[in-house]
Structure formats: C-alpha cells, structure tokens
N, C-alpha and C positions, 0 to 999 in steps of 0.2 A: 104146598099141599100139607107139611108137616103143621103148619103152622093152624087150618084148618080144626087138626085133629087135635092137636092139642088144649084148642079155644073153649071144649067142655068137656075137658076129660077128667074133672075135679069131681065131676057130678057121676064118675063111673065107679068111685072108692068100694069098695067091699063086693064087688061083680065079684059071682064066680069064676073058674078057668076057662071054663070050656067059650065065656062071653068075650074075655080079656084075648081067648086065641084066635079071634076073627078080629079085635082090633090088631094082635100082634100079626097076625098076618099082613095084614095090609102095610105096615112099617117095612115087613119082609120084605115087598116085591116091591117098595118104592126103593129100598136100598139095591135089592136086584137090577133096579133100573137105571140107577147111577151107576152103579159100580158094571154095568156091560152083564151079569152073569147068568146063566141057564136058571131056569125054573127050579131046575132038581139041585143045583151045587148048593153048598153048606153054607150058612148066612150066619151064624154065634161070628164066626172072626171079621169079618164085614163091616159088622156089626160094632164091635167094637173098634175097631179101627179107626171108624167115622165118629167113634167118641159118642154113638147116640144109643138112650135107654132100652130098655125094654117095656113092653106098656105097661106091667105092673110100679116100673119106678118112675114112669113119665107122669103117673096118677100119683105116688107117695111124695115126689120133689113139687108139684104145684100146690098139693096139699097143704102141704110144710112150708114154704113159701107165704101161705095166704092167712097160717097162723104165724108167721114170722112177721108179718105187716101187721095184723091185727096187734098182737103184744105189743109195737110197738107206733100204735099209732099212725100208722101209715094207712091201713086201711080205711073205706068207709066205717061210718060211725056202726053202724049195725053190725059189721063185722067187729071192728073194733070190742064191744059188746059181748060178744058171743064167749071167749076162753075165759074162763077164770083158776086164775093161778091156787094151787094148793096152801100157801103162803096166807093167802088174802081169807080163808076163813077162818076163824075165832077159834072155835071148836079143836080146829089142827093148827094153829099158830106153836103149839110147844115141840109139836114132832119134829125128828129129824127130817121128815119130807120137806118141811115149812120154809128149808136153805137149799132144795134142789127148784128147778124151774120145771115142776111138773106139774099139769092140769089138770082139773077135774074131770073125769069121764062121768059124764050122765049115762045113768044107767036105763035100756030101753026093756019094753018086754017084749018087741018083734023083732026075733033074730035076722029073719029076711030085711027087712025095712030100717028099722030101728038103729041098725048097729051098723049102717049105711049111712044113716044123717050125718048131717059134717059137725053136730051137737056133739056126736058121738066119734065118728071117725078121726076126727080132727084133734083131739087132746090124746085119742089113742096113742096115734103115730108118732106124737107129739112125744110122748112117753117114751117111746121106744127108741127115740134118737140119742144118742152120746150126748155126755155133756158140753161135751167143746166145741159142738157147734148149735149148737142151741142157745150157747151165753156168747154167742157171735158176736161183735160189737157195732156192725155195720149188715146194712143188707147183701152189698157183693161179697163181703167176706162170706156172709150166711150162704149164699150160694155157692162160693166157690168150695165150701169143706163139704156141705149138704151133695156138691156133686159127684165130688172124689168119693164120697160114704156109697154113696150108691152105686157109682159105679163097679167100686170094686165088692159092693154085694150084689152085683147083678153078675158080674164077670169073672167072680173068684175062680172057676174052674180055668180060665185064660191066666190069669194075671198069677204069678208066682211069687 
C-alpha cells in the first residue's frame, strides 16, 4: 500500500498543510494497522520506530532523488535536461557559487502553480540540502545520507 502512495507523490511538492494532512493521515492509520494500536493512541514514536517519513519528507527524499539521477545522468533524457547547475552559466562562472553544486531556480510568477513545478521545486530543495550529501559519490550513498538528513529533521523532537 505504501508503495502505492508513494508512486506520485513527486507531483504533490509545494501542497499546502492542510492537503499534505489527509496524505499524512492515511500513513497514520496504515502504521496503526501494523503496529496493532487504537485510533486515538499517539503515532510520532511508531512512527519513527518503523524508520518511515512523514509525507512532507516522503515528497522532499523522491524529489531529491529524481534530481540526484538527472545530475548525474541516470535519469531519462528529458529529465536529465531539466537542472542546470550554477557553475555552467558564463555570466556566474567567477562567483563563489560557481564551486558549490547549487542550481538554478527559475523564477515563476504564480505562486500557487508556478513554484510547484518541479522547474522550480526541484533546484529549490536542491539548494537547501547540505553539502555532503549532494557531492555523494554514488546513488545509495546519496540515499543513505539524504535519509539520515531527513529523518532526523522530521524527528528532531524524538531523537536527542
């Protein structure tokens, strides 16, 4: 069932809360169903327990992921295509951006729409990740840091 939900949940980037808490619901009550427990008991430690996201990071790790294959050629061509590195324009080739691995964000003019494209959402996120696991050298490596990252900024009030 997980598996399900997560098959287009790339296409849900920049959903408001109140969208994101009817997907996270339903992660709720499937972990409720594993784990044996009441409707009403507490699900955050469950939750982490089973080592699985929250919906907002289940949308930022496939994200991340799908410009992690593009960069580096794994993706299809079209994707492939799509990021362009800071580095690779002329214009900023002298900045000190030009030796970080950060992308361009096209800039939209519908806030609703616009800043939801994966044009746009995808170099955001992109931005916002640590360096160390962004110059990953392999893909499971990329996964494996990209999950720890998230994990413990999904669960920092558990984890000490």
């Amino acid at each position: 069932m997980l598996t399900r939900l997560d098959y287009g949940n790339a296409t849900l980037a920049g959903l408001p809360a109140y969208r994101l808490n009817r997907l996270q619901s339903v992660l709720n009550a499937s972990a409720r169903l594993i784990a044996g427990l009441r409707r009403s008991a507490h699900i955050t430690d469950t939750l982490a327990s089973f080592h699985r996201f929250r919906a907002a990071e289940r949308i930022k790790f496939k994200l991340a992921v799908i410009v992690y294959r593009a960069l580096h050629h794994i993706a299809s061509q079209y994707l492939s295509d799509m990021p362009r590195r800071v580095a690779d324009i002329p214009s900023r080739s002298r900045l000190r951006s030009s030796t970080s691995s950060h992308l361009v964000v096209r800039p939209s003019r519908l806030v609703t729409v616009g800043e939801r494209s994966s044009a746009s959402a995808c170099p955001r996120l992109w931005n916002s990740l640590p360096g160390d696991i962004t110059t990953a050298q392999s893909l499971p490596a990329f996964q494996r840091k990209l999950k720890t990252y998230l994990f413990r900024q999904s669960y920092s009030d558990i984890i000490l």
